[in-house]
N, C-alpha and C positions, 0 to 999 in steps of 0.2 A: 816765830818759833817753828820749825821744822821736826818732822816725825819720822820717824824711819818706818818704813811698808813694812805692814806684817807678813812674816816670812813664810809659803803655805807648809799643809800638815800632812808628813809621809808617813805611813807607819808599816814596819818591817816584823811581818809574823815565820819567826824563825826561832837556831837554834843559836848556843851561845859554843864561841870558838876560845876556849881558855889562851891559846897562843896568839888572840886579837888579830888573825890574817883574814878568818872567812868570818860567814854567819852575822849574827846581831854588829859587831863588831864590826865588820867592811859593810855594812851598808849605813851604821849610824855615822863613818867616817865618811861617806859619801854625801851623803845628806847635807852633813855640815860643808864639806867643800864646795855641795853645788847651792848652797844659802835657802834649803828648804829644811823647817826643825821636823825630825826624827821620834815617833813614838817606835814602841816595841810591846811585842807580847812574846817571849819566850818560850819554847814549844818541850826543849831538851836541853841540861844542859851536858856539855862535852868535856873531859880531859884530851886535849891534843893540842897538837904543836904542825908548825907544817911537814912533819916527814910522815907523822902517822894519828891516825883517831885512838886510841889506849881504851877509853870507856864512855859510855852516853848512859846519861840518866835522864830518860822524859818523864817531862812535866805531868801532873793532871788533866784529863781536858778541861775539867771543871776550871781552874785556874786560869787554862790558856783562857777559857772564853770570860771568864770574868776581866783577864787584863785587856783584852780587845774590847766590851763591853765599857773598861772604866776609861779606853784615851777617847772613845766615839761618843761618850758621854761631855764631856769636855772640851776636848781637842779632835776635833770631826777632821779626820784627813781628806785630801782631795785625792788621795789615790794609795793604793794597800799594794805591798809585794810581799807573798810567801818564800821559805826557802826551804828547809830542815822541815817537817813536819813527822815524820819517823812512822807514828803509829796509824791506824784504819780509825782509831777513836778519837784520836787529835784530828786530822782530816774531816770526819762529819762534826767536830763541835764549830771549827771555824768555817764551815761550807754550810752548815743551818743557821751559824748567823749572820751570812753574807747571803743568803735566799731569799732575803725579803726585796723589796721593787725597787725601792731607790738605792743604788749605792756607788762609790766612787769606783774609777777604773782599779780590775784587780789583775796584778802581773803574777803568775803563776811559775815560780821557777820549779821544777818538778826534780828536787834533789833526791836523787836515789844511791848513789854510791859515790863516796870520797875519792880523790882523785890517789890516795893510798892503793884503793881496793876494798876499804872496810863499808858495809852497807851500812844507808844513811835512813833508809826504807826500809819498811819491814816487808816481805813480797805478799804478806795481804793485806797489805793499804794499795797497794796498785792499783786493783781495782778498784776500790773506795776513791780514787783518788781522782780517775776514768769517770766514774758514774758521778759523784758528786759535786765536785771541784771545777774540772775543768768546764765543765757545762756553763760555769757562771765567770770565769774568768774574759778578761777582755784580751788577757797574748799569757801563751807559753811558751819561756825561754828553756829547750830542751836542746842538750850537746848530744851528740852522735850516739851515744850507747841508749839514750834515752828516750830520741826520738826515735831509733828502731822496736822500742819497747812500745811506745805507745800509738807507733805508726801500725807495725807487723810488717813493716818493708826493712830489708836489708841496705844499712845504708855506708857504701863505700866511696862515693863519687859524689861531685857537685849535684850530676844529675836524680842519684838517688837521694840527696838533702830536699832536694826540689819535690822530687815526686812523695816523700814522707812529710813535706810540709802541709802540701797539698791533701792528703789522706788525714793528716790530724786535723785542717781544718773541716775536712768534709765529717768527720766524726763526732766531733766536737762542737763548732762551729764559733771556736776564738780565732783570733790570730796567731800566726807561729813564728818564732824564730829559732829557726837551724844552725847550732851554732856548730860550727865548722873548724875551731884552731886545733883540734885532734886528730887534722886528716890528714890519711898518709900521703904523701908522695905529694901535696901541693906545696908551693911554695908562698902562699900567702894564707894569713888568717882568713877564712874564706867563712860567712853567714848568708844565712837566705830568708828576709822576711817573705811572709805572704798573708794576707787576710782578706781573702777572696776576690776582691779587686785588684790590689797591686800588689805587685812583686818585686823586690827589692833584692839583687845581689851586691853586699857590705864585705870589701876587698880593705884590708890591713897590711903594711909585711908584717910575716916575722922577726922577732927580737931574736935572733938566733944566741944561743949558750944563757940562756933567761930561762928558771923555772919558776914561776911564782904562783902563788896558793891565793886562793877568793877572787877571780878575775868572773866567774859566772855569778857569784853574789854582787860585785860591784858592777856590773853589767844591768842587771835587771834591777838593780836599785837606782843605778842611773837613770834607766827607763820610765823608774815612776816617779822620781824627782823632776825631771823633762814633761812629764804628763801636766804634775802638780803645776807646774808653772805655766800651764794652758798651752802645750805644742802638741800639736797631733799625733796619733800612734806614730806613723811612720815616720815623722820627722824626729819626733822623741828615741824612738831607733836608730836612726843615722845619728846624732847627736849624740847617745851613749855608746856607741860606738865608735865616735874618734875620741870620748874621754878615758873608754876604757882602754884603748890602743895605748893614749900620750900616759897615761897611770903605769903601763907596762913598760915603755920608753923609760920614764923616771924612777924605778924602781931601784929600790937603795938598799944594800945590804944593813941585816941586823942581823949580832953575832954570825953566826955562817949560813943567814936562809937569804932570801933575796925577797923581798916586800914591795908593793904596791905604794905608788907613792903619788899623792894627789896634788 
């Protein structure tokens, strides 16, 4: 008789995407494509669709951390990715229960504004989010508008991804990934890891006439899917990295949007 390996355990603390492209939704669908099972703790949920966010209603903290509290009870992940976290009160309930000493690797995607333009952040969770959060993360996946926020460097150029990677590491002291497919005038998806030892520049093309929505949620869910399966930060990096490229490649219209396709 033959067993099938038990599958390890991701768990996606975010917010919920009614139009199923970003949030709880593209990372539970990642999960499953990369054959590691998916908890969730919901932080907010959202009415939106991919053109635009319409409304958000967050959660309790009390609840978010009860539902993080009930899969770590159970279903003990080998590795946690935030995404949506909205409020300064959501942010300390799941940063004092990830404070204590032992805990899996934690991917920090530091979602602050919709690729709409509608804020995903409240601007005083920022710094809740600086002080308490990042300090215990193991990588932040922050795109260009974000790592200038949490860098304080202006960042326009490969070279200035580089030199904001570097300043969030030294602030901080996680790992970073700069993510780069917003920048003008390159002509490739251009990322920059760094986590005080190496540095990794992660080079894509462009899917040029391709707009699709949760590419940074399926990005850093990949990243802690790739953990969960025991590969190292940096190769977990490069590894979501070309699945989240080949997911933009295959991407299939529904009704008139263009979706991620695993």
């Amino acid at each position: 008789m033959s067993f099938l390996r038990k599958p390890p355990i991701v768990l996606t603390i975010a917010g919920s995407d009614s139009g199923g492209g970003a949030g709880i939704q593209a990372d539970l669908r990642t999960f499953t494509s990369l054959g590691v099972h998916g908890g969730s703790a919901i932080t907010c949920i959202t009415a939106q669709n991919p053109k635009r966010v319409l409304a958000t209603q967050p959660c309790a903290p009390r609840i978010v951390r009860e539902q993080v509290e009930a899969v770590f009870a159970e279903l003990p992940p080998a590795a946690v990715k935030t995404g949506m976290l909205f409020s300064a009160s959501i942010i300390r309930a799941v940063a004092e229960y990830f404070e204590r000493k032992q805990r899996p690797p934690l991917i920090v995607d530091p979602v602050m504004v919709a690729t709409s333009g509608k804020r995903l952040m409240k601007a005083s969770a920022v710094a809740v989010l600086q002080a308490k959060l990042l300090p215990l993360a193991t990588l932040v996946t922050p795109n260009l508008d974000e790592a200038q926020i949490l860098s304080g460097v202006p960042v326009a150029s490969p070279e200035d991804m580089r030199r904001a990677a570097r300043r969030i590491r030294e602030r901080f002291g996680c790992a970073v990934l700069v993510k780069g497919g917003h920048l003008r005038g390159s002509r490739e998806a251009m990322d920059i890891f760094y986590d005080g030892r190496t540095e990794l520049l992660l080079k894509a093309p462009f899917v040029r006439g391709v707009r699709t929505h949760g590419t940074g949620c399926t990005y850093s869910a990949a990243i802690a899917a790739y953990l969960a399966e025991g590969h190292k930060l940096p190769r977990a990096v490069e590894l979501a990295k070309t699945y989240v490229t080949r997911a933009i490649f295959k991407s299939v219209d529904v009704a008139d949007h263009r979706v991620l396709h695993f």
